[in-house]
C-alpha positions, 0 to 999 in steps of 0.5 A: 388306786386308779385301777380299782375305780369303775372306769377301768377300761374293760380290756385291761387284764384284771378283767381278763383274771375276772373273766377266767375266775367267773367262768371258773366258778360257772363250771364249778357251780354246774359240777355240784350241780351234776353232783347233787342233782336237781333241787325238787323242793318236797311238797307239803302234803300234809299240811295241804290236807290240812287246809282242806279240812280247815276249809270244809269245817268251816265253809260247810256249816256255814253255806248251809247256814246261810241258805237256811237263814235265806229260806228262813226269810223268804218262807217267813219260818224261824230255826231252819237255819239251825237245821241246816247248820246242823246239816252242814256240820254233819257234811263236813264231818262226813267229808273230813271222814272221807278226807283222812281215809286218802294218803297224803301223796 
């Protein structure tokens, strides 16, 4: 029971068993390694395209919004801002358009 505890003298020879196991199972895990190949986790493209057209349907009409409602204020005019929304939302029509013409590589 004594020879289980951690204040084992690192010298004796179940370390030693320890020791040859360990570098057993080094060279075992880097044979797989050679044998399967590098681990290259696949991008995900799509869902990467995906997020860019979320953030284009979002953030053009709203930019555009917004400098229309400040020029709405500092022109002392009322429903440029809808032009504008408007505008946006037709811009980031046209991008998603240019968006979904390109391969997700």
């Amino acid at each position: 029971m004594a020879e289980d505890g951690p204040w084992q003298d690192p010298k004796s020879p179940q370390d030693a068993r320890l020791a040859s196991l360990d570098e057993r199972l080094r060279q075992a895990q880097a044979d797989e390694a050679a044998r399967t190949g590098p681990k290259v986790r696949p991008q995900a493209r799509g869902q990467v395209q995906g997020m860019r057209v979320l953030s284009v349907l979002v953030s053009y009409p709203a930019g555009s919004a917004l400098i229309g409602f400040a020029i709405d204020r500092f022109a002392g005019t009322r429903g440029i801002w809808v032009a504008m929304l408007i505008l946006g939302f037709g811009a980031a029509m046209w991008e998603v358009w240019k968006i979904s013409q390109q391969r997700p590589e």
